[in-house]
Every structure is written in C-alpha cells, then in structure tokens.
N, C-alpha and C positions, 0 to 999 in steps of 0.2 A: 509363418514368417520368421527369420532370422535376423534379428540386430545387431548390430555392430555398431558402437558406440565409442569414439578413439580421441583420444587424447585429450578427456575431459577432467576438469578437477571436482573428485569425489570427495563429499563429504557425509560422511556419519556417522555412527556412534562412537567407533571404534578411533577416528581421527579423520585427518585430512590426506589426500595425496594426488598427485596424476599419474590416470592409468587408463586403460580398455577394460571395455564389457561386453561380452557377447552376450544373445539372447536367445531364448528358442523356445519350442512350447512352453509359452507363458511365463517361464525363470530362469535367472541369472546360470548359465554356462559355466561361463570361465570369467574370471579378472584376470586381468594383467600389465606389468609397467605398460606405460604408454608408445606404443608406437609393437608391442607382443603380440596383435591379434590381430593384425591388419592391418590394411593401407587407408589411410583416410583419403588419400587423395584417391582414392578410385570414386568413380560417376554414379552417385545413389541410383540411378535408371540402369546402369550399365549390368547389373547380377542380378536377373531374375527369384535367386534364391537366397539374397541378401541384402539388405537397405544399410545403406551407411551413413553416420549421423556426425560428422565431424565436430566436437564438440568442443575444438580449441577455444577460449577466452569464456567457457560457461562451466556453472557448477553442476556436478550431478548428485542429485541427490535423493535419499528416497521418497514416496511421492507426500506431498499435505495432507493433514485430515484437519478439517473443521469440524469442532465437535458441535455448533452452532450455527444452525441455516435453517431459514424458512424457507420450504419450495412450495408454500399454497397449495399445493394439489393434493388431499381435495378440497372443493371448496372453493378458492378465491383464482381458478386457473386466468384471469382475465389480468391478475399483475407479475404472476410465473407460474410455470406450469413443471413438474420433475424434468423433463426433458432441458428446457431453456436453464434453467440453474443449474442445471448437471451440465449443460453446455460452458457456461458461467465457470465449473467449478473447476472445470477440466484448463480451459484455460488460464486461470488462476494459478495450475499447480497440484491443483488437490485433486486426487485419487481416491479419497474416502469422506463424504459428508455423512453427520448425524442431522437427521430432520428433523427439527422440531413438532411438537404435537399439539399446536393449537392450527389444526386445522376442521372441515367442516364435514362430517364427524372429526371428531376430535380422532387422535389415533389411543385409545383406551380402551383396542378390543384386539383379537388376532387376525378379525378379519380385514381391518383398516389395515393395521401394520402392513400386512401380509400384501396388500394395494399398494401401498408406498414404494416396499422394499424389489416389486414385479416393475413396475412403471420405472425404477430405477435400473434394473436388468435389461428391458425394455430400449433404455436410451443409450447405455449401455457406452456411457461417456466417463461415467465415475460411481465406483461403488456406492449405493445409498443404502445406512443403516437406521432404520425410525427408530426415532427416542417414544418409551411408553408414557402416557401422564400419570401423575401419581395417583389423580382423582378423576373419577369419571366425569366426565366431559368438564374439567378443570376448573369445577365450582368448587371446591375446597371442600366436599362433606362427606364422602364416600372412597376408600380406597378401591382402586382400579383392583383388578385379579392379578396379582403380579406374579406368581407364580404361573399361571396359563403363557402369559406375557413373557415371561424369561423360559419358558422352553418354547415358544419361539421365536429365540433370539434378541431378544430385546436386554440391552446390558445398563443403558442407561436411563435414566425414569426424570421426568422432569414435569410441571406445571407451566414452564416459560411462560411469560406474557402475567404469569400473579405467580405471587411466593403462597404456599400455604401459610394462611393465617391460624391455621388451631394448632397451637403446640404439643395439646395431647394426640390428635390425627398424625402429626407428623413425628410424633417419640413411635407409632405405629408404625410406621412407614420405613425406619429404620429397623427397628424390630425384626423385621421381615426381610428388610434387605439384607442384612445381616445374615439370616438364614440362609438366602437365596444366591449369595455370592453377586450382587447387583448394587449398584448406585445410583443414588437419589444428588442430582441435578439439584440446585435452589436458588431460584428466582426471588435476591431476595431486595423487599420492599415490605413496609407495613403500612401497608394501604390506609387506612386511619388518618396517617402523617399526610400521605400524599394526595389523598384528595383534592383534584382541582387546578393540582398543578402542573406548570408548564414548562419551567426548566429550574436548573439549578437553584437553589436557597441563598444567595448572598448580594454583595453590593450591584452586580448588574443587573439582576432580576428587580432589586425594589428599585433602579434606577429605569428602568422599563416597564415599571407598575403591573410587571406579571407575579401570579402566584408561584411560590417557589416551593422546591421539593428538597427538603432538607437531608442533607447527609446520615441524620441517624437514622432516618426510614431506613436505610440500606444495614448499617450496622448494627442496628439493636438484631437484625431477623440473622446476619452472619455471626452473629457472638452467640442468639440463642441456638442455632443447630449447630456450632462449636459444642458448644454442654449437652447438648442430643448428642453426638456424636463420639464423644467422654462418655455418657450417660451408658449407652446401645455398642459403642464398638466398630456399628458400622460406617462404611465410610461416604463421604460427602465431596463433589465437587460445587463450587461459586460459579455461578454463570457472570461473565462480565462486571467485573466487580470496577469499581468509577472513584472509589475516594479514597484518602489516603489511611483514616480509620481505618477501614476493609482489609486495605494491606495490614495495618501493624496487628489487625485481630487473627489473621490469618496464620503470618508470623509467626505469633505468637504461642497458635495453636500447632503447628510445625515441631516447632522449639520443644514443646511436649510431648513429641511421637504419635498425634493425632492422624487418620488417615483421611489428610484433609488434601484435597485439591482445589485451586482457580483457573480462574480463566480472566483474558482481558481481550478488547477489543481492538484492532485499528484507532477506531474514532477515541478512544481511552487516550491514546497514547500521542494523538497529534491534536484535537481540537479543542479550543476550551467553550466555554460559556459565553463570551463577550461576541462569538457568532452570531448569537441569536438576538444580535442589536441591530441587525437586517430584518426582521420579520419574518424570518422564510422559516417555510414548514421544515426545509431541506437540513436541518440542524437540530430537529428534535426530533431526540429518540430517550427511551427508555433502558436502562435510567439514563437522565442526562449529562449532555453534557456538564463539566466541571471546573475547576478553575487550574489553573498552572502549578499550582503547588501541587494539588491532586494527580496533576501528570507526570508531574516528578514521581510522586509517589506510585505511581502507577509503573512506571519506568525501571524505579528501582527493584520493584519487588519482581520485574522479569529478569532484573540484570542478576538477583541475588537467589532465584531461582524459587520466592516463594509465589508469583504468578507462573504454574507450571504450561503454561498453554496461552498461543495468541488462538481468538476465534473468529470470526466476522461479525458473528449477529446478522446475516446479509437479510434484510427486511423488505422486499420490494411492493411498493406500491403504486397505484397506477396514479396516473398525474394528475386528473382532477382532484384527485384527495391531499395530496399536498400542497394542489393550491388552496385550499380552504384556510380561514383563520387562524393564525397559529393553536388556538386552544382548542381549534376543532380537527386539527388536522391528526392525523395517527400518527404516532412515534416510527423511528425505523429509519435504516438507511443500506443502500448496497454495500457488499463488502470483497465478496469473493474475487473478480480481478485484480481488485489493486490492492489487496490483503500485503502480500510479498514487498510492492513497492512503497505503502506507507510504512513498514514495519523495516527495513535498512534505510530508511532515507531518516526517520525518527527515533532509534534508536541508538544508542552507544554500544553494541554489544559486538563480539566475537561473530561473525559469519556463519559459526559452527552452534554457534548459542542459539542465535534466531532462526537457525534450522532445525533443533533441536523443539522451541516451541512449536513450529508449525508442522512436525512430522511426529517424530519420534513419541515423546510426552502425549499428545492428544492421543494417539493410534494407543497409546498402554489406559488412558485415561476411559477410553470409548468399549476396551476390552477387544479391541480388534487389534494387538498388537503380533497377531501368529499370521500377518497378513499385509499391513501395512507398517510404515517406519520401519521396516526388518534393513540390517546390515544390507551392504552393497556386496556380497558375497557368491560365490558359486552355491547352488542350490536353492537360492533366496527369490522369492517372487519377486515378477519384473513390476513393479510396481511403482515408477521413477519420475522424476521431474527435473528438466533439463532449464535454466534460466541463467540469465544472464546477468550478473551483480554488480554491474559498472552502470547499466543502459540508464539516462535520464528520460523519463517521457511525462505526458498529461493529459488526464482524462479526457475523451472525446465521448459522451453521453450516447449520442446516436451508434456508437461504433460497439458499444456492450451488446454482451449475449442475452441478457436479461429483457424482457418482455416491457418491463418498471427502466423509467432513466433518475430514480428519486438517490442518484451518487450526490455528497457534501466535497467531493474531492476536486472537482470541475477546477483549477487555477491555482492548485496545490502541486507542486513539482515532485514528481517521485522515483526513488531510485530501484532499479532491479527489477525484473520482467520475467515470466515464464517464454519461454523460447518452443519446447516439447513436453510433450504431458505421453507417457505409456503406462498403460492400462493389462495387466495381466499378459505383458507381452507384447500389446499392441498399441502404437501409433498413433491419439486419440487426438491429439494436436501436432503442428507439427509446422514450425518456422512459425508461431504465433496464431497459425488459424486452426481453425477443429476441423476436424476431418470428419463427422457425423453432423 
C-alpha cells in the first residue's frame, strides 16, 4: 500500500510545519511543502495503488507509546485481552504500548514475555513491547534473570502494582541494570504506610471516614531510589508519580545529572480526590487520586519538562468489581482513548510539548526509540498518528474498544481526538474506527 498524506500539520522533534507525506513499504518516502505530492482532492477509492488521506485541519504526528498499560492477558482475559487493548491503543493514537507484568504468570520468564510480545503481533493493531518484573512473580524476594530477560528484548523492568520494599534487593537490581544497559520501572509506595487504605491522606478522606494513603508512602520509595540511583549509576524511571513531593524530588534529582526519569498519568493531571465523595469505585486507583495542589504540581513538572512522559496506567476491570465497596473494589481506571483528549484539554502546554510526552520522550524512555517517535522524515518508519486538536467530545462507555467500561471520564468534556493511527505503513484506524 502507498499513502499519501496532504496538507497536514506536522509536528515533531525537529519543529512544526505544513506539508505531504508519502508512504510505501512500511516508511516515510518523501516529505514535502504542502500541496508537492499530490492532489488531496482526488477520491481515496479512486487509485488502486494509492489511498489519500486529506489531512487539512489535523496534526501529524509521530505515532504514541504508553510506557504504561495493563492488557490482562494472561490471566485476567475476561476484563481485556492483547487484542482489545491494542484495539484500544491503536485508536488512542499509540503505535507502541509497554505491558505491564502483573499478569497471571506473572511475565518474569522468556517464555511469558515471548506470549505477550506474539499475541501482540498477532493483533497486529500496535506494537506491544512487555515490561520484565524485577522479581519473580512480583513478591519482592528474588531477582527475576535479567540478563536471559534483556536478550530477549525486554528494556524496561518493572514490579507495577508493588514498589520493592527491600532496599538491599533493589541497590541489586540497579547493579545489574547498570550492567545490562536496562531500566528499572518503580512503583513507588511503601506499603507499611499504606495499608488499608483507600484514597488520598487529607481533609476529604477523614471527612468521608476512609483510611487514607499518605503522600510520603510515595516519596520516601522516590527519594530512596534517587540515592540508589547516585549510589549504582544506573538509571531509573517513576511510574505515575501523583504528588507534588514526587515532583520537587525528581527535580531535584535532574538538577544533579541523575539519569532519572517519570511518568504521569491522565487521571494525575485532571482529577482530584474530592471525587471519591461519590462512593464510586470508578475513582480509585493506585496511587490515588490527589488534591489540586498536587495537580498543579503535577502539571508543572510536565510543563518544565521534569515529568518526561504522560502514560495511562490504562487498568481495566470488569464491572462487577467496581461495583464492590469502595475498600473492596480494585484500584484502576481506562486510559488509553482519551489519553490525547484529557491531556490538551488539561494542560497549559505548547501542542509540540504534549506531543512530545506522548511520543517522542516515552519511545527513548521504553528503548524503542530506532522505531517509534523517529522524525517525520524520508527514510523514517511510517509509524504515525493523525488527530485532530480543535475536536470537543465525551466519553461514551459503551462505545470503547476495551472489553472493561471502568472510564472516570464519563461527563468530563475533552479536547482533541485521534482521527488515523498507521502502523508500519499501514492503516490501522482510519476516520476514528479500527480497521482490525
């Protein structure tokens, strides 16, 4: 197949402009001013040997990677399965997810991974790269084989769902990673702290007589693998970091030539804590939500470039478990469609900025940057996301790809939409629907 993509406004690394893109086995052709490579007005049915993508009033851009996604499979296929989240992700925007490794095997073998990474070939909607866990099956006692693990492909190492709690285990873990040219993911929380609890630590939790989960669980584990990280050399990404601590530690650690990375979520940057003054499970996730200052703070450190990455966290589960008790219910929320639209509609930032976290930055963080986020250039894999950055819409539950409808965005108005998702060349969405 041949693409032809006219008169859309490109953005990335390099700057912004309007121009054409041609396409063909799999990468980028030619660029050129807008209107150099063709006719837009000709009839996408009408060239058998060429599909025309008019892309007046959208941005092009290169395609997302979430470094942060549960796809449940294996394991828990009955609230997503690779297929439907890759469905998910593709319409989203993204081109590249990291799978998180709490699934059932855990993925802390080569032959799980190697399941993951097949079933995502398989669906063949958006690249899926598994994350390794650091520990075998993510009880915090044993380091996984990471060296087996990183020659096959595994770049980024993670526990999600628990931080390691033994500090000597994990000065190990850098140790090695270090060696290995590989990064250690941290989920961080100190479990100790949090026990029992159910949303944020402050005045609207003891105003709702739940137990609350206090901001330093989160920051004492991000400051201790800062000093791991000083200690060993090697390098560190924050998974979804929620407080404003977090940020200035991170900062801070920056400031010093640390080679530290984060992450933030959607739900970080638009929801606070006084949500869960409804009772809904639909509000709690881990860690939780925060209060409005924390989003500031949240906010700023993407505007100032020390949160190098938005992610989803996309969590689905099926609906009888969110109806359960709030303290019974599992943490977790969708993320992957409306990633794009809560992220310009909540942020202050440059256009180029916010494409910047969700492509470019994650794709170098995940180690897959010879692949994804590359330049809109001749020679460059077609690897693209075409959306639209003006479009106002709102969640419709039933109308996601996902399997799970456990979205918090339901009556949250959000701006900017995926339009076309291309996939190594090919068409994988296309005017908002998936084409697999």
């Amino acid at each position: 197949m041949t693409i032809l993509i006219s008169n859309g406004r490109l953005i990335d690394q390099t700057g912004e402009r309007t121009g054409d893109i041609r396409i063909s086995s799999g990468e980028i052709i030619a660029v050129g001013d807008a209107g150099t490579l063709g006719d837009a007005d000709v009839d996408a049915g009408s060239d058998a040997t060429e599909t025309v993508i008019d892309a007046t009033g959208l941005v092009v851009s290169p395609g997302f990677v979430d470094l942060h996604v549960h796809l449940r499979e294996p394991g828990r296929e009955e609230a997503e399965t690779i297929e439907t989240g890759s469905r998910g992700a593709a319409l989203g925007g993204f081109t590249a997810v990291v799978a998180m490794p709490n699934t059932d095997p855990t993925q802390d073998s080569v032959g799980v991974v190697d399941f993951v990474r097949q079933q995502g070939e398989r669906a063949g909607l958006c690249d899926v790269f598994p994350a390794g866990s650091i520990t075998i099956g993510r009880n915090g006692k044993q380091l996984t084989p990471f060296a087996e693990l990183a020659d096959a492909g595994v770049r980024l190492f993670t526990d999600d769902g628990n931080g390691v709690q033994d500090p000597q285990l994990m000065r190990r873990a850098y140790e090695y990673a270090s060696d290995l040219g590989v990064t250690m993911a941290q989920h961080c929380e100190v479990e100790s702290l949090t026990a029992g609890a159910v949303m944020h630590e402050g005045s609207c939790c003891s105003h709702l007589g739940l137990p609350g989960w206090p901001s330093i669980a989160e920051e004492l584990m991000v400051h201790r693998d800062i000093e791991l990280v000083r200690l060993t050399g090697a390098p560190a990404h924050f998974l979804h970091l929620s407080t404003a601590g977090s940020v200035a530690l991170v900062r801070a650690a920056k400031a010093d030539g640390l080679p530290v990375t984060a992450e933030a979520t959607p739900h970080h940057i638009s929801l606070t804590d006084e949500l869960l003054t409804s009772y809904s499970a639909l509000y709690k996730v881990n860690p939780p939500l925060r209060t409005m200052d924390d989003i500031d703070a949240i906010r700023a450190g993407l505007q100032d470039g020390t949160i190098d990455a938005i992610a989803t966290d996309h969590a689905p589960h099926v609906a009888d478990s969110k109806e359960l008790p709030l303290d019974q219910a599992p943490p977790g929320m969708l993320g992957l469609e409306t990633a794009l639209g809560v992220a310009v509609a909540h942020l202050d930032m440059a256009l180029v900025d916010i494409v910047a976290a969700l492509s470019w930055n994650p794709a170098a963080i995940a180690g897959i940057e010879d692949r994804h986020g590359r330049p809109i250039a001749a020679g460059e894999p077609a690897n693209l996301t075409l959306f639209d950055p003006a479009v106002s819409w709102e969640v419709v539950p039933a109308q996601l790809a996902s399997k799970s409808r456990n979205t918090p965005f339901v009556g949250l108005p959000l701006t900017g939409r995926t339009v076309h998702t291309i996939l190594h060349g090919e068409i994988v969405v296309r005017d908002g629907q998936a084409l697999k």
